[in-house]
MDTraj code that builds the backbone (N, CA, C; nanometers):
import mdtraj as md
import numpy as np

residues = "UNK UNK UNK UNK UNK UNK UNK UNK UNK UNK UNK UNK UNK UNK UNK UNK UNK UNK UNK UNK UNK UNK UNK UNK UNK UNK UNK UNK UNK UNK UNK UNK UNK UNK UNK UNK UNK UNK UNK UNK UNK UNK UNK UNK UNK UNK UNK UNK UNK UNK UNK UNK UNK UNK UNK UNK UNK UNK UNK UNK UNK UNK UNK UNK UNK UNK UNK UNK UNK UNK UNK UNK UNK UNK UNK UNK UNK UNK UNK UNK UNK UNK UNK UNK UNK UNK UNK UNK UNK UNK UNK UNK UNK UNK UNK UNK UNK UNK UNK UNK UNK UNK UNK UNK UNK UNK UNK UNK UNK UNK UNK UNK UNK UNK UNK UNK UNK UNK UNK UNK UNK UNK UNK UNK UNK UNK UNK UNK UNK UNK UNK UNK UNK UNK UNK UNK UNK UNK UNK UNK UNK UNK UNK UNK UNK UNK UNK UNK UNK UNK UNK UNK UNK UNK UNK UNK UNK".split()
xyz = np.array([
    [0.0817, -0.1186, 0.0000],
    [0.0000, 0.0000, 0.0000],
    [0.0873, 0.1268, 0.0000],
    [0.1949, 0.1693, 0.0767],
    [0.3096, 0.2466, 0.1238],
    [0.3773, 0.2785, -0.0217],
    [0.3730, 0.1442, -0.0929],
    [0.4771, 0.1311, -0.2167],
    [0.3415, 0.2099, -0.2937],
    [0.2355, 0.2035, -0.3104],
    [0.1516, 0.2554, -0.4088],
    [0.1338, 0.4125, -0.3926],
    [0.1403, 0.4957, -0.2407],
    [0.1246, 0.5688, -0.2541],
    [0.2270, 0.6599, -0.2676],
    [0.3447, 0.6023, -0.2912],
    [0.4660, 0.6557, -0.3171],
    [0.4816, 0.6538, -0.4968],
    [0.4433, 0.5221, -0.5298],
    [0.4078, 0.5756, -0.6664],
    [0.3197, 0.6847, -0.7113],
    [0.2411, 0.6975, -0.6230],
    [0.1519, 0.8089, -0.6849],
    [0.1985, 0.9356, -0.6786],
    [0.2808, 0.9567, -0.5589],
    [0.3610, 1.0757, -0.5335],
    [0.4375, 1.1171, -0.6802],
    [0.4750, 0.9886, -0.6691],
    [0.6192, 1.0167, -0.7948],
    [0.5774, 1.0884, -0.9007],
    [0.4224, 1.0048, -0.9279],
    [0.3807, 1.0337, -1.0322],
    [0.3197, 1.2164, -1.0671],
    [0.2440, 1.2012, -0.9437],
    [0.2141, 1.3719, -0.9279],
    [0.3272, 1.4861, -0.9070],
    [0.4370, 1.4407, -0.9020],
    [0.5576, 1.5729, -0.8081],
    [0.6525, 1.5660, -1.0035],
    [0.6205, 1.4854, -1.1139],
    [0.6705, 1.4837, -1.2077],
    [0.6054, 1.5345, -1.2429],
    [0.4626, 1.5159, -1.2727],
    [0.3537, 1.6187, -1.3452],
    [0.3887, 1.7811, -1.3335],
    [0.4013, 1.8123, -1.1868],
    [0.3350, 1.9571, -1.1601],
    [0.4432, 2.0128, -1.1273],
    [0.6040, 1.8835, -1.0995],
    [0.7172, 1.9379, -1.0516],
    [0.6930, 2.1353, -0.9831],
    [0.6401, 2.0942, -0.8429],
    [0.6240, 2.2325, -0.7814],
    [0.7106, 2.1987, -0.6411],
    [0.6940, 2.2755, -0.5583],
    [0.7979, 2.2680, -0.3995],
    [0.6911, 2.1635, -0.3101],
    [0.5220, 2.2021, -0.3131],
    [0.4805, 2.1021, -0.2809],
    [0.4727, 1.9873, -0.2621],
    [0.4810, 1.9690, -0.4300],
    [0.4929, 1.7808, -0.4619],
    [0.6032, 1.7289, -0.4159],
    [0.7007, 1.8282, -0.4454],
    [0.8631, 1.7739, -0.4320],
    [0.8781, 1.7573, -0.2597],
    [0.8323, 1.8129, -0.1791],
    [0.8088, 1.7932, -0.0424],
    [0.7319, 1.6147, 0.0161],
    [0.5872, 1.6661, -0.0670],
    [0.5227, 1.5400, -0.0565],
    [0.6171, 1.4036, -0.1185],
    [0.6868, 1.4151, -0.1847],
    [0.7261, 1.2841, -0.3299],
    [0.8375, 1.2150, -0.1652],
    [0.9067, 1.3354, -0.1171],
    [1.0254, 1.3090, -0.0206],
    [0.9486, 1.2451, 0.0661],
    [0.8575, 1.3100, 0.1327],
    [0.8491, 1.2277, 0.2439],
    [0.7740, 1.0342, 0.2308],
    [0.6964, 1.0933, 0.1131],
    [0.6753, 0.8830, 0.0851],
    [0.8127, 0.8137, 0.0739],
    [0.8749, 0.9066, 0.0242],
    [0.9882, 0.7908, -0.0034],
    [1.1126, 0.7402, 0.1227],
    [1.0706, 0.8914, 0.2501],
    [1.1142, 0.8283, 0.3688],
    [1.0746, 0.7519, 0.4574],
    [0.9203, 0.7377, 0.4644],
    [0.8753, 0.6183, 0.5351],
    [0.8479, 0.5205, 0.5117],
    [0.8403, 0.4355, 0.6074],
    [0.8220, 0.3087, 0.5934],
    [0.7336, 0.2416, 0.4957],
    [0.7191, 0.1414, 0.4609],
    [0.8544, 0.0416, 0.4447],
    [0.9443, 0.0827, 0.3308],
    [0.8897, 0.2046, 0.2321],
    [0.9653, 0.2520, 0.1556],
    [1.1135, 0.3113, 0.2110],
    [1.1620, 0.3844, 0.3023],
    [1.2523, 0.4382, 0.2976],
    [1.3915, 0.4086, 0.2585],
    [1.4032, 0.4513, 0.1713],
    [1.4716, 0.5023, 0.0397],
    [1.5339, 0.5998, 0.0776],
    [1.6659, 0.6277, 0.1549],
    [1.6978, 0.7380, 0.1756],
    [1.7955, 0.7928, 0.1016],
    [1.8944, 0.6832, -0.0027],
    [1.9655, 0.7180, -0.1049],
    [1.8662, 0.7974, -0.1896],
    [1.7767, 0.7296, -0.1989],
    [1.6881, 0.8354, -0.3122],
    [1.6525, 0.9706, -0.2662],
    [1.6221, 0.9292, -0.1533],
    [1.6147, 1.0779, -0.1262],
    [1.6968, 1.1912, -0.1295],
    [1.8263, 1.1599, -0.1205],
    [1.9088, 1.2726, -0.1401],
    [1.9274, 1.2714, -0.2958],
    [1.9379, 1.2046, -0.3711],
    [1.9341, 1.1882, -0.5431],
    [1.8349, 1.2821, -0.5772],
    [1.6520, 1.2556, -0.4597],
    [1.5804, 1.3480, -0.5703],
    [1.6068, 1.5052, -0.5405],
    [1.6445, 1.5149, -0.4038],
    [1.6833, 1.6668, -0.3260],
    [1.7782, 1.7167, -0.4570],
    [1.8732, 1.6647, -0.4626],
    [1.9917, 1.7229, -0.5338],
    [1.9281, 1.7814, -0.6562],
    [1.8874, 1.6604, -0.7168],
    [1.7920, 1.7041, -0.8533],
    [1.7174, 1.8146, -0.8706],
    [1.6700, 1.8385, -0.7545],
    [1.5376, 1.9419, -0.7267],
    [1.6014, 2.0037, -0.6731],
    [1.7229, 2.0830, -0.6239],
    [1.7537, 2.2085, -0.5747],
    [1.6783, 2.3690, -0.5575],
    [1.6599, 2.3712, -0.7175],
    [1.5757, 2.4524, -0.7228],
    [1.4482, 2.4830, -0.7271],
    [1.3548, 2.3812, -0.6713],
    [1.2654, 2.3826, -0.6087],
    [1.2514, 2.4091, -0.4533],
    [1.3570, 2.3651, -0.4312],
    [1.3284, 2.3572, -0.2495],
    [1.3437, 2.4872, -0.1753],
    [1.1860, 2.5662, -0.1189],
    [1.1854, 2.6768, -0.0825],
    [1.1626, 2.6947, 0.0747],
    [1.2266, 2.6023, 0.1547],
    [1.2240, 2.6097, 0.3023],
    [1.3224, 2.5365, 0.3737],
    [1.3082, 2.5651, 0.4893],
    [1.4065, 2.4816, 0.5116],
    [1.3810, 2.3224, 0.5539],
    [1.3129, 2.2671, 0.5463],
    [1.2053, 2.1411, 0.5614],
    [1.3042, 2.0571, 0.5147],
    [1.3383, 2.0730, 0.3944],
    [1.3702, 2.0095, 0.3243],
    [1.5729, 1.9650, 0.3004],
    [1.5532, 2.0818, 0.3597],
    [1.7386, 2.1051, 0.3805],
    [1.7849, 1.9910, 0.5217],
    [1.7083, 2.0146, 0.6103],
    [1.6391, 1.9427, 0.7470],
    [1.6844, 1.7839, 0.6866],
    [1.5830, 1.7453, 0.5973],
    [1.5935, 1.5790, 0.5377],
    [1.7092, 1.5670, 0.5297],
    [1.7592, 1.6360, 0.4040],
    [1.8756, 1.5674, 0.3300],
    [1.9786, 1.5333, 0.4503],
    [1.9931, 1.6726, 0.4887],
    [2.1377, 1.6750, 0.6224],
    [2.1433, 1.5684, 0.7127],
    [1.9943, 1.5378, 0.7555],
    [1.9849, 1.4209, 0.8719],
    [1.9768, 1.3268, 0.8322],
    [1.9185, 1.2945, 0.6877],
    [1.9418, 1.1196, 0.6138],
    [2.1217, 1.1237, 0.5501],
    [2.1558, 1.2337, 0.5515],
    [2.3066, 1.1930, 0.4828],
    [2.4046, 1.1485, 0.5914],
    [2.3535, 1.2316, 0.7041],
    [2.4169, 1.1934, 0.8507],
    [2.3631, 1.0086, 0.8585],
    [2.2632, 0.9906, 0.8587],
    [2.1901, 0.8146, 0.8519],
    [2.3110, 0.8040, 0.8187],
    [2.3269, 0.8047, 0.6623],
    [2.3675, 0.7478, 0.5854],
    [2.5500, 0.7328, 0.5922],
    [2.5833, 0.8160, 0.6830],
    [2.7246, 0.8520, 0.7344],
    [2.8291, 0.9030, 0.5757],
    [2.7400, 1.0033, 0.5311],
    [2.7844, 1.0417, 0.4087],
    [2.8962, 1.1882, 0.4554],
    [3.0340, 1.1518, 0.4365],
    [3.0532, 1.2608, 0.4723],
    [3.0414, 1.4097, 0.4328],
    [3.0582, 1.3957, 0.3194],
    [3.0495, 1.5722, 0.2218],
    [2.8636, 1.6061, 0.2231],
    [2.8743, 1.6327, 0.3360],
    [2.6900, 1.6456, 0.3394],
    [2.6337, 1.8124, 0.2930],
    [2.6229, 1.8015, 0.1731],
    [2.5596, 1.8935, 0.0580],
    [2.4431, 2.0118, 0.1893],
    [2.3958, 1.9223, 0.2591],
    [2.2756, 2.0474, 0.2989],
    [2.2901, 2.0862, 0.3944],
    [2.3808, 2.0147, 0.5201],
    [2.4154, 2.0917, 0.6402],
    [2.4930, 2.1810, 0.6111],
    [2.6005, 2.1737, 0.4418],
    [2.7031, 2.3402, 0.4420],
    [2.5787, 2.3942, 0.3612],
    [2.4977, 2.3639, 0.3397],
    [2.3997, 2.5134, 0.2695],
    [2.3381, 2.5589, 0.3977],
    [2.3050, 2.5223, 0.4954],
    [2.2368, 2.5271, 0.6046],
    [2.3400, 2.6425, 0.6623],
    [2.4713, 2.5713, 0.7030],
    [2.5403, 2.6564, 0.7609],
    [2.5964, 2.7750, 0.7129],
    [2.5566, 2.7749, 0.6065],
    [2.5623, 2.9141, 0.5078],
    [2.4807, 3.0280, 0.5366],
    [2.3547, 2.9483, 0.5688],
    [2.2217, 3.0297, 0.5936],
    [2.2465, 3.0616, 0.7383],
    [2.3009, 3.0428, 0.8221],
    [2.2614, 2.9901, 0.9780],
    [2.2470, 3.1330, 1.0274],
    [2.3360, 3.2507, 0.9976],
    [2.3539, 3.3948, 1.1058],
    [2.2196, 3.4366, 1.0169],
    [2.1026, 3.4178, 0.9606],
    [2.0378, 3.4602, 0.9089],
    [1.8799, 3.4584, 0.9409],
    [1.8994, 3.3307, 1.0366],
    [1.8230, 3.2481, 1.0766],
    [1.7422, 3.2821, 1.1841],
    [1.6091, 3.2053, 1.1937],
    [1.5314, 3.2356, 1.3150],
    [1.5887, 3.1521, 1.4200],
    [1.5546, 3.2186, 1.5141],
    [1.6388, 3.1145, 1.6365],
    [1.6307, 2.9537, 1.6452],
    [1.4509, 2.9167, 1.6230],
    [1.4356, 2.7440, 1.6269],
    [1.5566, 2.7283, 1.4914],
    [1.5879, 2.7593, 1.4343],
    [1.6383, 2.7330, 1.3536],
    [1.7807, 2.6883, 1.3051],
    [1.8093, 2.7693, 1.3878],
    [1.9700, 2.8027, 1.4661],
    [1.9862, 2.7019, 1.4812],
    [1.9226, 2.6409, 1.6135],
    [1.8682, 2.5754, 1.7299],
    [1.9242, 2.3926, 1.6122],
    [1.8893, 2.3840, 1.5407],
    [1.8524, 2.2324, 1.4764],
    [1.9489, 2.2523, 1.3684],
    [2.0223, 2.3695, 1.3201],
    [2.1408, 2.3906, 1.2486],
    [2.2654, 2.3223, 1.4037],
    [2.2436, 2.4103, 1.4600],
    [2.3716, 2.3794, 1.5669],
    [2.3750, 2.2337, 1.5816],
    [2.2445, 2.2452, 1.6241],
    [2.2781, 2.0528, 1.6312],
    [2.2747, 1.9238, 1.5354],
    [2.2445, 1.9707, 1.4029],
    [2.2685, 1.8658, 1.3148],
    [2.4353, 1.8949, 1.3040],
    [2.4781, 1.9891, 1.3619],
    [2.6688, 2.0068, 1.3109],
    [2.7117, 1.9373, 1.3875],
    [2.6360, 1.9452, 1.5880],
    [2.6935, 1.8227, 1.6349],
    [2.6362, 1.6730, 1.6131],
    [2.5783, 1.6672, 1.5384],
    [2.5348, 1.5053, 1.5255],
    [2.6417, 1.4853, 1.4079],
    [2.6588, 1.5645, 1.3211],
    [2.7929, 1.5401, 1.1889],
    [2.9140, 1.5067, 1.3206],
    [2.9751, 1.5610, 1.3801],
    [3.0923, 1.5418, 1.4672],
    [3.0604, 1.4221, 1.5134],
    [2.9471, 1.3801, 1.5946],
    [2.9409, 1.2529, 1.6443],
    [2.9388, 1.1700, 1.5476],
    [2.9270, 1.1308, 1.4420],
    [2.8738, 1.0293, 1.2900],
    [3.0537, 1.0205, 1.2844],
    [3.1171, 1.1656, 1.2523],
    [3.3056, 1.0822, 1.2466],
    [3.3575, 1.0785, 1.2750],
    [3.3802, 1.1416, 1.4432],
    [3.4558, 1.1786, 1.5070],
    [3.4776, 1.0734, 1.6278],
    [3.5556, 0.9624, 1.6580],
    [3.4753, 0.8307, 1.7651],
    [3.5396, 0.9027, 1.8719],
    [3.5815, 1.0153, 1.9151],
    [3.6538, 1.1185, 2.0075],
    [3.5417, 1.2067, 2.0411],
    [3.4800, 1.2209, 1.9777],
    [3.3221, 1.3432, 1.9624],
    [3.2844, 1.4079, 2.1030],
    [3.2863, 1.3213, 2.2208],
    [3.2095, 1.3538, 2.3658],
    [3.3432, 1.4608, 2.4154],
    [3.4903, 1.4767, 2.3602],
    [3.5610, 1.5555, 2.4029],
    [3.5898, 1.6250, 2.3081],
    [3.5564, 1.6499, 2.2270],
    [3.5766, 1.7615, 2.0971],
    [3.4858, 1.8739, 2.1467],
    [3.6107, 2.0261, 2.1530],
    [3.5588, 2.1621, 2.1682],
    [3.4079, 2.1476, 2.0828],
    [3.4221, 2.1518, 1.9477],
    [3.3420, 2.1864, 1.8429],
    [3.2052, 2.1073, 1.8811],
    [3.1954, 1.9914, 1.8967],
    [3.1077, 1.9173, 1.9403],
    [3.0254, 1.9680, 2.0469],
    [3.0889, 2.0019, 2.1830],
    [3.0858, 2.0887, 2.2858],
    [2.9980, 2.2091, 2.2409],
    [3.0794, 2.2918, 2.1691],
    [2.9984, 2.4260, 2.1599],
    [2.8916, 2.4264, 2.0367],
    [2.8869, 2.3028, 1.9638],
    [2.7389, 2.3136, 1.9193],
    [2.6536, 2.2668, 1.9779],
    [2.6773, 2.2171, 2.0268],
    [2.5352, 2.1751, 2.1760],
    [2.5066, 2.2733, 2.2188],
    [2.5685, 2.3397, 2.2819],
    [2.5876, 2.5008, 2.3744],
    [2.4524, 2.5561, 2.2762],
    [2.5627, 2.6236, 2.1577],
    [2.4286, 2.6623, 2.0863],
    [2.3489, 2.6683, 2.0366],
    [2.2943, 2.5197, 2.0466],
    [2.1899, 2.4426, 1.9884],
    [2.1040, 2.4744, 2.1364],
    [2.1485, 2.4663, 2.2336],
    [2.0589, 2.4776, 2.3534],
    [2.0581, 2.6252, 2.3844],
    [2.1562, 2.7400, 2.3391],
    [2.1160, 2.8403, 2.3888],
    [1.9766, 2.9170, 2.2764],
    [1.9865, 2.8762, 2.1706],
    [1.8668, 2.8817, 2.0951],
    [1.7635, 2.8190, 2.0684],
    [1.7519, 2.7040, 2.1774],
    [1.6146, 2.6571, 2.2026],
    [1.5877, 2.6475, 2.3580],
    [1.5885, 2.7637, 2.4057],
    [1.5397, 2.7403, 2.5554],
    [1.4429, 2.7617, 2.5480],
    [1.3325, 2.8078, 2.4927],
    [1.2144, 2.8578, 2.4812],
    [1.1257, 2.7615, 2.4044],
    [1.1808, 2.6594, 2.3801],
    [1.1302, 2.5108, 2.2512],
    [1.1303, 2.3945, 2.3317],
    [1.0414, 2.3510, 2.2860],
    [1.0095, 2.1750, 2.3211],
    [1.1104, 2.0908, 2.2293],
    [1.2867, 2.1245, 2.2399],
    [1.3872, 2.0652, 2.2084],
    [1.4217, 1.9610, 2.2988],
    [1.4340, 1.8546, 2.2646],
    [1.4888, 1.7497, 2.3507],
    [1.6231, 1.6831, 2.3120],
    [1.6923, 1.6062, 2.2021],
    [1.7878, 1.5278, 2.1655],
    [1.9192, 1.6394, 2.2090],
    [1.8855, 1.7590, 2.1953],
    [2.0299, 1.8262, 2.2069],
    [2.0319, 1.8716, 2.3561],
    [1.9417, 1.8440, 2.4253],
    [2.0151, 1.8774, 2.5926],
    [2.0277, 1.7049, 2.6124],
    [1.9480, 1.6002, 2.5711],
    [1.9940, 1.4753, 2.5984],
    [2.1583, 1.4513, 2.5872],
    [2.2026, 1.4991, 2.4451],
    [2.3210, 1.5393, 2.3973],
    [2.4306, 1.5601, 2.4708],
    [2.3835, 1.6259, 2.5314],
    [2.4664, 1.7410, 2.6142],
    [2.4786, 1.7000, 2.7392],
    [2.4013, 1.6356, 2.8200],
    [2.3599, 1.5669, 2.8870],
    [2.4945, 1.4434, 2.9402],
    [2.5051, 1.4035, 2.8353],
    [2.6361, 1.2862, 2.8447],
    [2.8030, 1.3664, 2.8332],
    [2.7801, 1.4860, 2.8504],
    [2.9435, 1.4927, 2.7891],
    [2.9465, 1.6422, 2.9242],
    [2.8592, 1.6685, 3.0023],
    [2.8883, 1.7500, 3.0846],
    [2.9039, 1.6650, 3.2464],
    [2.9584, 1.7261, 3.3378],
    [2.9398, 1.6604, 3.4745],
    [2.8017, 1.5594, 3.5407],
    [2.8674, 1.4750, 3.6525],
    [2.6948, 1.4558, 3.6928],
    [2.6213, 1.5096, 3.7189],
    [2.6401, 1.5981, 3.7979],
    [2.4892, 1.7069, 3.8545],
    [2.4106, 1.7366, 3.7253],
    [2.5134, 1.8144, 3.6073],
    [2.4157, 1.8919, 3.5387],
    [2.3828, 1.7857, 3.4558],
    [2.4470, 1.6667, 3.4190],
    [2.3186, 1.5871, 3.3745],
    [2.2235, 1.5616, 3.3828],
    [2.1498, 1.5704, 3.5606],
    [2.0909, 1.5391, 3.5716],
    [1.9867, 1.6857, 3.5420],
    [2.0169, 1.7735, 3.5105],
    [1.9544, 1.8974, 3.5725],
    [1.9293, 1.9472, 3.3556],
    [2.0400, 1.8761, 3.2899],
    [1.9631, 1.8589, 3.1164],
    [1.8596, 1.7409, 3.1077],
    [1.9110, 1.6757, 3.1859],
    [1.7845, 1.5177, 3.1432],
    [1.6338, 1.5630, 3.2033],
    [1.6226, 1.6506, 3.2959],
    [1.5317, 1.7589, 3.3415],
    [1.4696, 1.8173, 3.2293],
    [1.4973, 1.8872, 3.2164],
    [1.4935, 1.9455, 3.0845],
    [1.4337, 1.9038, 2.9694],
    [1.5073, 1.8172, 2.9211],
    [1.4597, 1.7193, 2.8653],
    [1.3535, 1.6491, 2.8781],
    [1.2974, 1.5756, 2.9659],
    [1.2114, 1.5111, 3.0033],
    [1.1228, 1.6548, 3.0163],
    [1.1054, 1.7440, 3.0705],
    [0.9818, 1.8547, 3.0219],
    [0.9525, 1.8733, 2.9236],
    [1.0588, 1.8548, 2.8424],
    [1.0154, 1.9383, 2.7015],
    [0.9559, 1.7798, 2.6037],
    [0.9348, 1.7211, 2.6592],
    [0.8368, 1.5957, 2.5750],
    [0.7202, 1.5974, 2.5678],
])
top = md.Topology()
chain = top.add_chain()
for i, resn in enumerate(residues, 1):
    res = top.add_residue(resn, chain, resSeq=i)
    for name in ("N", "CA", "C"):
        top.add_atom(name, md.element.get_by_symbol(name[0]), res)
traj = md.Trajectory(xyz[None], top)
């Protein structure tokens, strides 16, 4: 059924090739049982110039991270965009840079860089129902304040 309505996607996001379809076509092809996440960055790439949000920049970066791809095409467009950005935004830029550090770095929990994108992945979502990046953060700071991000955390669910 999953497989049919992903055909249909395909079929409609070729017709009308708009940002819509091309949104809709992505996400059949990331869920289950379809997910296809090579394809998915194949059709992103293809469609560049369609893609008018950041929704979509979001996918690629975090399935190429899946995918432990290193030259990841949408987290440097992302981070291109980032001083430009609304804060949630910031917020899920900072931390897809530390989830890239953790994917190659098997040193990652003591890497500065790692470190301070958490920082500002959490100083731009204090006001958000963010959770993975104080979890994050969580493991690579002392005990107390672990316990006092896993706090945190656990509210914001």
């Amino acid at each position: 059924m999953y497989e049919k309505i992903n055909e249909i996607m395909k079929k409609v996001f070729i017709e009308s090739k708009s940002p819509i379809t091309l949104e809709k076509y992505v996400m059949s092809e990331v869920l289950s049982p379809v997910g296809d996440y090579i394809n998915v960055i194949s059709i992103l790439k293809e469609n560049m110039g369609l893609i008018n949000n950041l929704n979509l920049y979001y996918i690629g970066a975090y399935l190429s991270l899946e995918l432990f791809i290193k030259s990841n095409y949408f987290l440097d467009e992302l981070n291109k965009l980032v001083d430009s950005l609304e804060t949630k935004d910031k917020a899920i830029v900072f931390y897809l840079n530390a989830c890239c550090i953790s994917c190659f770095d098997e040193n990652y929990k003591t890497s500065k860089y790692y470190k301070e994108f958490l920082q500002k992945s959490i100083a731009n979502s204090s006001n958000l129902s963010f959770v993975n990046n104080y979890i994050a953060f969580s493991k690579i700071t002392d005990e107390q304040k672990e316990i006092d991000y896993l706090k945190i955390a656990l509210s914001n669910v």
